[in-house]
C-alpha positions as CSV (number, residue, x, y, z in Angstrom):
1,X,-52.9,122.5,64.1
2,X,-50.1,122.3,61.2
3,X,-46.9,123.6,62.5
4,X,-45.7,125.5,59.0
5,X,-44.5,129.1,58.1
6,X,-47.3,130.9,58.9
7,X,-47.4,129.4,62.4
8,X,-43.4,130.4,63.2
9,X,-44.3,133.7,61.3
10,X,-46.6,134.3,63.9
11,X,-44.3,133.3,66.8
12,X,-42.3,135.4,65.6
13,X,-44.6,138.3,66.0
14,X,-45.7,137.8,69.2
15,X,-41.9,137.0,70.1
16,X,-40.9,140.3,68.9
17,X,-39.8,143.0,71.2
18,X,-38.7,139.5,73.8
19,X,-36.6,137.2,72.4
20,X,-32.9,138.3,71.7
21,X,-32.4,137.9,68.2
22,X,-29.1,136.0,68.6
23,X,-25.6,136.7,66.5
24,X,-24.1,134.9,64.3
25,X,-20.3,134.1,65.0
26,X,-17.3,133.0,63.2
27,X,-13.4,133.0,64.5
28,X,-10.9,131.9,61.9
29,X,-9.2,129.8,64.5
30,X,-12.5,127.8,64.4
31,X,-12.5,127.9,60.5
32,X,-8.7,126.4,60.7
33,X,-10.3,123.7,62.8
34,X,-13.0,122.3,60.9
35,X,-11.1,122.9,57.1
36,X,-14.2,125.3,56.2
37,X,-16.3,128.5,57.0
38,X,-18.0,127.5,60.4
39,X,-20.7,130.6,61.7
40,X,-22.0,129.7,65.1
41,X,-25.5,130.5,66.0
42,X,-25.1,131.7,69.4
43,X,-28.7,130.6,70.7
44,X,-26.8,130.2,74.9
45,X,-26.7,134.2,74.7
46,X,-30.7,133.9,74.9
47,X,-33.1,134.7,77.0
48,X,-32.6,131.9,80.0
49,X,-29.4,130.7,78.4
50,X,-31.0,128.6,75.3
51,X,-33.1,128.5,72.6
52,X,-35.9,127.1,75.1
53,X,-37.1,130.9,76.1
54,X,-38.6,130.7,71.7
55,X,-40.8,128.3,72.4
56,X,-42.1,128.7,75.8
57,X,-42.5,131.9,75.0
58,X,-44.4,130.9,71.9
59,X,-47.0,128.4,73.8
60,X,-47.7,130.5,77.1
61,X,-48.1,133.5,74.8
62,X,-50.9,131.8,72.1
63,X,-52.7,129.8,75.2
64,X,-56.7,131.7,76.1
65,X,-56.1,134.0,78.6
66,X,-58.5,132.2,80.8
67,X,-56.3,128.7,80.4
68,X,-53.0,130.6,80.8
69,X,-54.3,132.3,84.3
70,X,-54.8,129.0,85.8
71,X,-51.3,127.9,85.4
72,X,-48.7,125.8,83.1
73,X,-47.0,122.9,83.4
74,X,-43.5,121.6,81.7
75,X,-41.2,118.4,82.1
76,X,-38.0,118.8,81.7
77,X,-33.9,118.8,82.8
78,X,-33.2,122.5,82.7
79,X,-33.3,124.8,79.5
80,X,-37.3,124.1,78.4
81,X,-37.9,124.5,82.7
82,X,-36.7,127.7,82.4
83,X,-37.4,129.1,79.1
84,X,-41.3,128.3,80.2
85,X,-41.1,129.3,84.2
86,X,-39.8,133.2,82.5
87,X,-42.6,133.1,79.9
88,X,-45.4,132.3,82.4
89,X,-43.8,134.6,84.9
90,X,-44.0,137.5,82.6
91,X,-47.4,136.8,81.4
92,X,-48.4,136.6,85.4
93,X,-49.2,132.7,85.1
94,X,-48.5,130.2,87.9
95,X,-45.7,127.5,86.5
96,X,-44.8,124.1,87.9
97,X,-42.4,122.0,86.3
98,X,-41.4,118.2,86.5
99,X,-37.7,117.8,86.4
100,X,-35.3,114.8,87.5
101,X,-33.6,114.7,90.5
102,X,-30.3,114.7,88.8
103,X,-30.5,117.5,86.9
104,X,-27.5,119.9,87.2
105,X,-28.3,121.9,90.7
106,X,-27.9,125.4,88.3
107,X,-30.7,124.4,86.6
108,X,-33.0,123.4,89.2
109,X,-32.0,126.6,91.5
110,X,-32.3,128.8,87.8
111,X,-35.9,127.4,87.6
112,X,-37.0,127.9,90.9
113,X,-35.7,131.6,91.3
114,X,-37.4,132.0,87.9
115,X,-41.1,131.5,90.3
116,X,-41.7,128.2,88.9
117,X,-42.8,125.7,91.6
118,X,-40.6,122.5,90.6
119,X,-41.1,118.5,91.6
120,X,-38.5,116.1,91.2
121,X,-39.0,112.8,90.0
122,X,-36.1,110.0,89.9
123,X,-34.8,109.6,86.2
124,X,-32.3,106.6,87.1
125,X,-35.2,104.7,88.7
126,X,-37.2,105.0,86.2
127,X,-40.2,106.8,87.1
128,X,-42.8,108.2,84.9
129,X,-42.1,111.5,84.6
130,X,-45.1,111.8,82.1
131,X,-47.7,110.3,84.0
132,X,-46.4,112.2,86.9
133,X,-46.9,115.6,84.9
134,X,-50.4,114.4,83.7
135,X,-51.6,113.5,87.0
136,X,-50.2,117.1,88.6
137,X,-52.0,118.5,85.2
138,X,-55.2,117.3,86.0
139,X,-55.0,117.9,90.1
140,X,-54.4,121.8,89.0
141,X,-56.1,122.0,86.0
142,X,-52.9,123.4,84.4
143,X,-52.1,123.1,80.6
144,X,-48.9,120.6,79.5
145,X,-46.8,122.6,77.7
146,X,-44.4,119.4,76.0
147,X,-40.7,120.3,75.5
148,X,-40.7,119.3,71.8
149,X,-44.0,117.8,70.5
150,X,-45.9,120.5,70.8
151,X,-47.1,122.9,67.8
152,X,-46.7,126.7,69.1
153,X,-43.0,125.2,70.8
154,X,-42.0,124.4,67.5
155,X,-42.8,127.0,65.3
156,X,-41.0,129.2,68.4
157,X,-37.8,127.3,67.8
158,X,-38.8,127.9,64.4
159,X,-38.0,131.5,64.9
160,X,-34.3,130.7,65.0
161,X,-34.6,129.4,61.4
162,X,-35.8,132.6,60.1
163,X,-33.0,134.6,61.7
164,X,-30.7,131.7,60.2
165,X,-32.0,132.5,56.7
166,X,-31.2,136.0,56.8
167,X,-28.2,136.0,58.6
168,X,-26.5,133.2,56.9
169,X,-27.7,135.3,53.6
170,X,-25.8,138.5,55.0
171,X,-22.9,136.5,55.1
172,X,-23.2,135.5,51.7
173,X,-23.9,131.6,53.0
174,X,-26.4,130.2,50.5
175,X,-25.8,126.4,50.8
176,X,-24.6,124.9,53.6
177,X,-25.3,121.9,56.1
178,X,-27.1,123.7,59.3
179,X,-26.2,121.2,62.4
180,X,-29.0,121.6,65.1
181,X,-28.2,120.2,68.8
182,X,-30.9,117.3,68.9
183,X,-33.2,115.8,71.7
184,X,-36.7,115.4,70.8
185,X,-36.1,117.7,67.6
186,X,-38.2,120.3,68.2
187,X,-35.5,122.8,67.5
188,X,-34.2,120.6,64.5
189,X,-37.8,120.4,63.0
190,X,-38.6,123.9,64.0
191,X,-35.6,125.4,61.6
192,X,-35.7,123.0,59.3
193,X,-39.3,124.3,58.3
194,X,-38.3,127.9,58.0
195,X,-35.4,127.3,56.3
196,X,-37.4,125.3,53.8
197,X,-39.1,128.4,52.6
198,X,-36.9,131.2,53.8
199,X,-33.4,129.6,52.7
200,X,-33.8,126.5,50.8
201,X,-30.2,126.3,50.1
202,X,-29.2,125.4,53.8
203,X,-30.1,121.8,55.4
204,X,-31.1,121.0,58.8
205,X,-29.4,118.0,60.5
206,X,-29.8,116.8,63.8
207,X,-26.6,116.3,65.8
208,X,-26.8,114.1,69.0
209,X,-24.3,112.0,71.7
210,X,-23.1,108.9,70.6
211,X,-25.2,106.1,72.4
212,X,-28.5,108.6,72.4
213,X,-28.8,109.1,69.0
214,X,-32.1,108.0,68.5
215,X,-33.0,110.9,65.5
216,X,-30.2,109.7,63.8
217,X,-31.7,105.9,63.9
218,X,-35.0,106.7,63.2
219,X,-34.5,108.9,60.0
220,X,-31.9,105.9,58.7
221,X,-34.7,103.6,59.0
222,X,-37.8,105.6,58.3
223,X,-39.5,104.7,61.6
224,X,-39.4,106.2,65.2
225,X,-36.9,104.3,67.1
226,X,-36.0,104.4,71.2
227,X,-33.2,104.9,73.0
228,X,-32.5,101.7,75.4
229,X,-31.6,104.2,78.5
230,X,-32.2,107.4,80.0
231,X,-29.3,108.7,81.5
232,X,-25.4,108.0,80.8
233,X,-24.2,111.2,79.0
234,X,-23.0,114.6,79.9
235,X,-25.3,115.7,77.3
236,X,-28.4,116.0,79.6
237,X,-30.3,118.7,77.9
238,X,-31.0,116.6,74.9
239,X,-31.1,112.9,76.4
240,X,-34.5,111.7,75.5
241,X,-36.4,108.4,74.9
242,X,-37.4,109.2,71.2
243,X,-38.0,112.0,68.3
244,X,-42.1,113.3,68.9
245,X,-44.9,112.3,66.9
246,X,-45.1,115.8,65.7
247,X,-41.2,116.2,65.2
248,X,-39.9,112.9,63.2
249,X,-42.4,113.7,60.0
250,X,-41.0,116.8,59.8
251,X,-37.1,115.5,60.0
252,X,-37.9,112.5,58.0
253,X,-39.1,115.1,55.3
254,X,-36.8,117.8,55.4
255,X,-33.4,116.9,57.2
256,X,-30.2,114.9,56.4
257,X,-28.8,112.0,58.1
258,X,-27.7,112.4,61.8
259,X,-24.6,112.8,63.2
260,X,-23.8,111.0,66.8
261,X,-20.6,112.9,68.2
262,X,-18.8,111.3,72.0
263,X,-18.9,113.4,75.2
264,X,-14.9,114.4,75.0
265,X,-15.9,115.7,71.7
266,X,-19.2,117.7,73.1
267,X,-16.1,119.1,76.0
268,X,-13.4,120.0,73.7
269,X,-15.8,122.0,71.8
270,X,-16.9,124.0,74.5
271,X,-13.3,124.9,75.6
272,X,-13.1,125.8,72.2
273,X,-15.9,128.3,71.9
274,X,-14.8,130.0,75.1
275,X,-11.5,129.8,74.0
276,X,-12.2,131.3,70.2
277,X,-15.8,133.0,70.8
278,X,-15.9,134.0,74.5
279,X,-19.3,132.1,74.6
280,X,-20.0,129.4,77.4
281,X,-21.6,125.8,75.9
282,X,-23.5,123.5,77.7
283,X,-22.4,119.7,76.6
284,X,-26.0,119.8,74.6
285,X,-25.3,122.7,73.6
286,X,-22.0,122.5,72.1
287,X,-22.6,118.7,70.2
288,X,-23.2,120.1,66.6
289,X,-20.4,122.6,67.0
290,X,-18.3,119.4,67.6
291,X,-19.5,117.7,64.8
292,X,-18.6,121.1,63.1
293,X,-14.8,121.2,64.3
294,X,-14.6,117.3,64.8
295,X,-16.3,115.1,62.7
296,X,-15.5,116.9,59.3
297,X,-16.4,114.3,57.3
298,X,-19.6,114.0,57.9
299,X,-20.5,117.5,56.5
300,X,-19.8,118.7,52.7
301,X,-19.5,122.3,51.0
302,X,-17.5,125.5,52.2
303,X,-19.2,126.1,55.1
304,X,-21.1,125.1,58.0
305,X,-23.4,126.4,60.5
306,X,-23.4,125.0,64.0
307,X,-26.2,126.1,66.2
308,X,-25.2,126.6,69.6
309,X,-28.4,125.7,71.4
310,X,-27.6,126.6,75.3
311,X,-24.9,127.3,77.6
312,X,-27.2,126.3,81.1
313,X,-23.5,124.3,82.5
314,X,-22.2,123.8,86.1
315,X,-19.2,125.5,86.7
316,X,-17.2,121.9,87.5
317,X,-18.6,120.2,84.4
318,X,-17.4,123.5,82.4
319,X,-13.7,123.9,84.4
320,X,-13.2,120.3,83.3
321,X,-13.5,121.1,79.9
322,X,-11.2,124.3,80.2
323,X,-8.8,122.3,81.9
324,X,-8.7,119.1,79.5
325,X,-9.0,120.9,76.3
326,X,-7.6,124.6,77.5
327,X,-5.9,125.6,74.3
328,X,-9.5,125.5,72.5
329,X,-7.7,123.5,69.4
């Protein structure tokens, strides 16, 4: 199945009427920051707290009814937990999902109250959280619905390109560098495909911590490239081995080089988008507005547009950024 316009115009329909279509924000404190324009894409005021609700939504919604009864299955730390345990529990599916062990307690208490049945599997020791899923997959005969690599959860990420496009339009934003929060790049490859056609002016690039910035590596070089290690970053919604076999082509095609931003970086900017916005970041969530306010240089033009991909964040991790970086400067 090509993942292409058609297929996130057809998300987008059945998203309709259940996914928030989220604002666009600006503060000029945030423009005084960065030197230029900066709009925020507010994706942590979605359904779920991220972006994640788009494409779970998306797959549960365009699997047979008879293979969506039996029930679904997900791996992941938090935000693609949740975004599928709401879908499948408003489409009346069962939902188990695979998450590590040290995945912020929020997330796994979110999932579970969401219905989902969840197992834990031990990230740091290195367990095969995919071969687990598979082999709970075919036990239960549920379907895998991948966080990233997957063609109906990209073109529902996708959806958040098309409201990009005509937001960004509204605002008279024609050209611009659009900075995506990056894991597996399902989200960066998602937008980057509607804005191709809907808003060719704006360019999708992937923004991830520094020492897990394996999209950045792999579109330098032209090849998929791995992380060496699984865990070490605040950052642990996007922490993950590699860029998909579905997602890198698309990148590699459409985006501009990566940006790799640190943790105290990912922290400052969430103090400042509470501090300026009234939003609340996630550390993923909040690494490509920090490359936005932060890293200056490695964007060009009047304006940028930071997509603020979840705000899923324990309340100590998120007090520790309010009281290190307070003033939101």
């Amino acid at each position: 199945m090509p993942v292409d316009i058609a297929l996130i115009e057809a998300a987008a329909a059945r998203l309709a009427g259940r996914a928030r279509e989220t604002p666009l924000l600006s503060s000029p404190f945030l423009d005084r920051i960065a030197g230029r324009r900066v709009l925020v894409k507010a994706e942590c005021l979605q359904h779920t707290g991220s972006f994640k609700f788009r494409g779970g939504w998306s797959a549960v919604s365009a699997l047979p009814e008879d293979l969506r009864a039996r029930g679904v299955i997900a791996v992941s730390s938090g935000n693609h937990a949740q975004g599928v345990a709401l879908a499948a529990r408003e489409h009346g599916a069962p939902a188990l999902i695979v998450m590590p062990e040290d995945a912020p307690e929020m997330k796994i208490a979110n999932t579970r109250a969401l219905g989902a049945e969840v197992v834990l599997y031990d990230r740091a020791g290195g367990t095969d959280r995919d071969a687990l899923a598979s082999e709970l997959a075919a036990a239960r005969g549920l379907t895998l619905i991948r966080p990233f690599d997957d063609a109906q959860v990209i073109a529902g990420q996708g959806t958040a390109g098309l409201e990009i496009a005509r937001q960004a339009a509204a605002e008279g934003v024609r050209e611009a560098d659009v900075l995506v929060c990056c894991g597996g790049g399902g989200l960066t490859s998602g937008i980057a495909l509607a804005l191709e056609v809907r808003a060719p002016g704006l360019r999708a690039r992937p923004v991830e911590p520094e020492g897990f910035d394996d999209t950045a590596r792999s579109l330098a070089s032209g090849r998929i490239l791995r992380n060496a290690g699984s865990a070490g970053s605040i950052c642990d919604a996007i922490l993950t081995p590699a860029p998909g076999a579905l997602t890198f082509p698309i990148m590699h095609r459409l985006c501009g080089p990566g940006i790799a931003v640190p943790d105290a970086l990912c922290l400052r900017a969430m103090a400042a988008a509470f501090t300026r916005l009234k939003i609340v970041l996630e550390p993923g969530g909040a690494v490509a507005l920090a490359a936005a306010l932060y890293r200056p240089d490695t964007v060009q033009g009047d304006a940028v547009i930071a997509v603020a991909s979840g705000g899923n964040v324990d309340a100590a991790l998120f007090r520790r950024a309010l009281d290190t970086y307070g003033d939101g400067s």
